[in-house]
DRENMAR-239261 format. One record per residue: residue in three letters; x negated, y, z negated of N, C-alpha, C in turn. Coordinates in steps of 0.05 Angstrom, whole numbers, plus 5000, padded with zeros to 4 digits. Atoms other than C-alpha are relative to their C-alpha. Layout:
BEGIN
ALAXYZXYZXYZ
...
***
This chain:
BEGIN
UNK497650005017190512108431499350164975
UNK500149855022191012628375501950124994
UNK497349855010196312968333499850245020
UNK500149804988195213618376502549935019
UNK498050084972200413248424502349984990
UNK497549965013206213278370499550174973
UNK500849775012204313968342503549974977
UNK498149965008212513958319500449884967
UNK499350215023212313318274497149944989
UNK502649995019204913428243500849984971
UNK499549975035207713528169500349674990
UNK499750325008210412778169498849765008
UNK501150204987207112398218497150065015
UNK503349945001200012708223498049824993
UNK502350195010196312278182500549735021
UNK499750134987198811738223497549945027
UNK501549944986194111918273496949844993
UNK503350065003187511718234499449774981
UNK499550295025189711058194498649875028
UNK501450184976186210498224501049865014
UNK498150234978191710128262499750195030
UNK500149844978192310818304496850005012
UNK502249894985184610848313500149715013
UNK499950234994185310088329500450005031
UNK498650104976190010168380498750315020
UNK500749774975186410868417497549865007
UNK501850164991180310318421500249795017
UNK498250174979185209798459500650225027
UNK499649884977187410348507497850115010
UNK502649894996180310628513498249745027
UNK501450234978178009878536501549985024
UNK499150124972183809818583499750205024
UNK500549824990183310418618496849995013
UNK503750074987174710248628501349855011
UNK499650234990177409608657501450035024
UNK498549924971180709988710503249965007
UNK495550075007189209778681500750255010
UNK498349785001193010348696502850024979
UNK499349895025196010588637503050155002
UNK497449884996204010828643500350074966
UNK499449744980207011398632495950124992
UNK503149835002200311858642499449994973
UNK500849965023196912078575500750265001
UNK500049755012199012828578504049924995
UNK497650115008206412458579500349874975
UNK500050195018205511948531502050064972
UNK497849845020208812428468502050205008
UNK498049844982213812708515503050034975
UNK497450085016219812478459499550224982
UNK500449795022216012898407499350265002
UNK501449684993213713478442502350135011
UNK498449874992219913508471502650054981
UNK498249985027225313418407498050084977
UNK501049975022222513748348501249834975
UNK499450145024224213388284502650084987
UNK497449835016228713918251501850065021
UNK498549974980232713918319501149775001
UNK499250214991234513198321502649924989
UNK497350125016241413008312500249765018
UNK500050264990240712348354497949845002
UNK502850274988236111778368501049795018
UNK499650304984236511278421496949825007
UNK502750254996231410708419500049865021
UNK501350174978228210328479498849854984
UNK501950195004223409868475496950035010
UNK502249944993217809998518500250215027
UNK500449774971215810528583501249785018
UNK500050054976217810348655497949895003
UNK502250184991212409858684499250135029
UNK499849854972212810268754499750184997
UNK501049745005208010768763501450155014
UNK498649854996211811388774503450124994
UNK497649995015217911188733499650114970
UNK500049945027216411288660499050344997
UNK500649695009215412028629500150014976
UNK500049965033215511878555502350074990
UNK496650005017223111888542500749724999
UNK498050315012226511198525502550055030
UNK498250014976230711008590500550205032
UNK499049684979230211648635496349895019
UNK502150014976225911658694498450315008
UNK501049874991222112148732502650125021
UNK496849864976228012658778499249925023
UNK500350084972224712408841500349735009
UNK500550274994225411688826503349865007
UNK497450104980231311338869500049645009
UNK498250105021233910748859499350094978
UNK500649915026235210948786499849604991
UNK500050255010233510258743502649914995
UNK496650175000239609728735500550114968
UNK498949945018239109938660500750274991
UNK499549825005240210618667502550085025
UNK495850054977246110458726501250054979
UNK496950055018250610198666499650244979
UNK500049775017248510728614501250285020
UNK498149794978250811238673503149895002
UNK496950104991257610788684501050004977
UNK497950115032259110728607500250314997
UNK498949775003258611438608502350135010
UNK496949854982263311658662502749794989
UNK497150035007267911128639500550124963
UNK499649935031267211368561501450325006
UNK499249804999267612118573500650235032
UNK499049934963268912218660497450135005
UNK502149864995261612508662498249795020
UNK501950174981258112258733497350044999
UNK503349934999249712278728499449945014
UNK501050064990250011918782497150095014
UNK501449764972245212448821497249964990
UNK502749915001239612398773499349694974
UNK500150225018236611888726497550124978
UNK501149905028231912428680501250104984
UNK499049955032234312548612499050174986
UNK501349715006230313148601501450184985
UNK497549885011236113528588500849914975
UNK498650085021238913138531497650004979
UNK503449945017231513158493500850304991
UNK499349745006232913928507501850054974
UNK498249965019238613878461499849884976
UNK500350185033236413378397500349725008
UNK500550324990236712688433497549995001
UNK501850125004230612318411500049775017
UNK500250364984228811778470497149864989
UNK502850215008224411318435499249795004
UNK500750205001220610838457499649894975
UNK502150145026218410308397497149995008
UNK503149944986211810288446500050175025
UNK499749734977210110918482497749905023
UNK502150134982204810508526500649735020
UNK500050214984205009988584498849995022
UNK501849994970200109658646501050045011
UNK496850074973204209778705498949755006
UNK498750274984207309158728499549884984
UNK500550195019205308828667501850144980
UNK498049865023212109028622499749784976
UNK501050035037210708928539497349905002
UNK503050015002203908878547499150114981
UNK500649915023202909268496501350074975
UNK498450015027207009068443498549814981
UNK502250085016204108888380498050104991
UNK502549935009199009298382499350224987
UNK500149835020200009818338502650275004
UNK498449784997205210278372502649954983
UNK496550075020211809908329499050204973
UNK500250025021207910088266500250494997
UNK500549724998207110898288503050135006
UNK496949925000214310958315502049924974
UNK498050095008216810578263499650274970
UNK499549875028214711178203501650235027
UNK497949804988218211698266502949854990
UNK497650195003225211278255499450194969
UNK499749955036223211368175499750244999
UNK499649765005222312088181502550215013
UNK497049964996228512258215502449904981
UNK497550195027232911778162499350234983
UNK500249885025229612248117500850325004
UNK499149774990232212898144503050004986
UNK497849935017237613238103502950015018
UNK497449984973242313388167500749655012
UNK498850254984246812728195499149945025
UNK501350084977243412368251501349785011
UNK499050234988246811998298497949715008
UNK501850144990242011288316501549705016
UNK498350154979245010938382497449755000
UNK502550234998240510178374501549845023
UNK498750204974242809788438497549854998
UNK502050144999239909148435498549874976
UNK501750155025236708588383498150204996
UNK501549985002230608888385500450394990
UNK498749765022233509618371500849954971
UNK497550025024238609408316497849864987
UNK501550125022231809068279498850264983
UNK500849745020230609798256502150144979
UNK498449895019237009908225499149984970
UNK500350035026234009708162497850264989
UNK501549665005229210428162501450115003
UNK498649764994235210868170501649954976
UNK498850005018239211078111503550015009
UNK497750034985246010838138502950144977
UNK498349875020249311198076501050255012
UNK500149754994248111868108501350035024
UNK500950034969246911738178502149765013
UNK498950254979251311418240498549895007
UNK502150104993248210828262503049855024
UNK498150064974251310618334498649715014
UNK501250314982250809798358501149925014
UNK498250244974252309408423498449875014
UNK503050094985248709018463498650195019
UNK501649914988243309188512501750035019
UNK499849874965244809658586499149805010
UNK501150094982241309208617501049755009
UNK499050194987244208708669500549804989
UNK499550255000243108108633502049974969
UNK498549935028247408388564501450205013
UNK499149804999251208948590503549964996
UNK497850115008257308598598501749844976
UNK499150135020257308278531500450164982
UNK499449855024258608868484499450275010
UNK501149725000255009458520502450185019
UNK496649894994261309638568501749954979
UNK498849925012265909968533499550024973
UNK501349945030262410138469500850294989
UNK499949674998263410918481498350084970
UNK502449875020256811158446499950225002
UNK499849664993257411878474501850054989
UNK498249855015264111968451499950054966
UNK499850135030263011658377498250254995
UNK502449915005256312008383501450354983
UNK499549755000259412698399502649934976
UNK497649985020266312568346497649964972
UNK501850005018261312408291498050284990
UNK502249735004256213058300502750214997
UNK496649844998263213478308500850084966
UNK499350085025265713198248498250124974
UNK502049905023258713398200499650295012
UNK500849754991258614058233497650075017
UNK502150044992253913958280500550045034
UNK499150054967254314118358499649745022
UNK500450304972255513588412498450025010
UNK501850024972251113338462501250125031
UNK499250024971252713608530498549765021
UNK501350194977251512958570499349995028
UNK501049894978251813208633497550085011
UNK503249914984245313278674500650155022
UNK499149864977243913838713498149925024
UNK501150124973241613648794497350034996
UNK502849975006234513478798498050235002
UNK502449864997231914118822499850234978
UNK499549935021234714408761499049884977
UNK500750125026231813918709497950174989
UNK502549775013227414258658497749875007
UNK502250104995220414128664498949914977
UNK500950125013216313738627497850194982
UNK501349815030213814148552496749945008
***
């Protein structure tokens, strides 16, 4: 783990790298990895969010929580999968269904988000690390405290940033974003066991896109193009 893997966002979140919570926690992934865990998404993935949105590009953020637990699902975006992975997860079904019913746009076909990175969507995990099959395993251990100055260096960006928090555990960061400036977008969690309580019918794409519109700022094209079209991984 070394800044070299978010060449983009070195100016603000460099030093980050060599405080002792981060050397803390590259000595936790160091042991688990000897121990023979398998470590989700890979390590040349792991800063996929930042290598793939530059900083001064970001007009969105959407927060996760932690990687896919299923090796071969995670890639270092917040909710998006790998283009070969089928079933797509139940929480990225309803984020596909709230879309087509918000703005008639079907994704059914694919479940990587690559594309929308391409454009200034920030998928962030709060922890870019997990054992497979052992999901939040590695919460706590230093990745909240590294994502949480990314969050603070986006609030601090002069350009309007949309920040979609689905979910308690999202919406506990609203309090690092300067909600003066900045859209901040809440409903409950995609996921099966909240989706129905606030997360249908929220229309976060549309708000998203009428909001960036509005500050002069170009929309998201949500649309994904077919897997064998997805960009490749920066």
């Amino acid at each position: 783990m070394n800044s070299s893997t978010a060449d983009f966002w070195q100016s603000v979140i460099g030093a980050e790298f060599t405080k002792p919570y981060m050397l803390t926690l590259n000595q936790f992934l160091q042991a688990e990895a000897a121990a023979g865990k398998l470590i989700l998404p890979p390590a040349e993935q792991r800063f996929n969010a930042l290598q793939s949105t530059p900083l001064e590009q970001v007009k969105v953020v959407i927060l996760g929580q932690d990687p896919y637990p299923t090796p071969g699902h995670a890639h270092g975006l917040a909710f998006s999968v790998q283009a070969h992975v089928s079933p797509l997860p139940r929480s990225l079904l309803n984020i596909n269904r709230e879309l087509q019913d918000d703005l008639g746009i079907d994704n059914s076909h694919t479940g990587c988000l690559q594309a929308w990175a391409g454009q200034g969507v920030l998928l962030l995990n709060t922890v870019l690390t997990v054992e497979a099959g052992n999901a939040g395993s590695h919460q706590k251990r230093g990745w909240e405290t590294f994502t949480d100055s990314i969050i603070q260096a986006v609030s601090a960006q002069a350009q309007p940033v949309v920040f979609i928090l689905w979910g308690n555990h999202a919406q506990k960061k609203a309090d690092l974003i300067d909600g003066s400036r900045h859209c901040i977008i809440t409903s409950a969690h995609p996921s099966p066991l909240s989706a129905r309580r606030g997360f249908f019918g929220s229309r976060p794409f549309s708000r998203t896109n009428a909001f960036l519109q509005a500050n002069g700022r170009t929309p998201v094209n949500w649309a994904l193009p077919a897997p064998e079209q997805t960009p490749k991984l920066v």
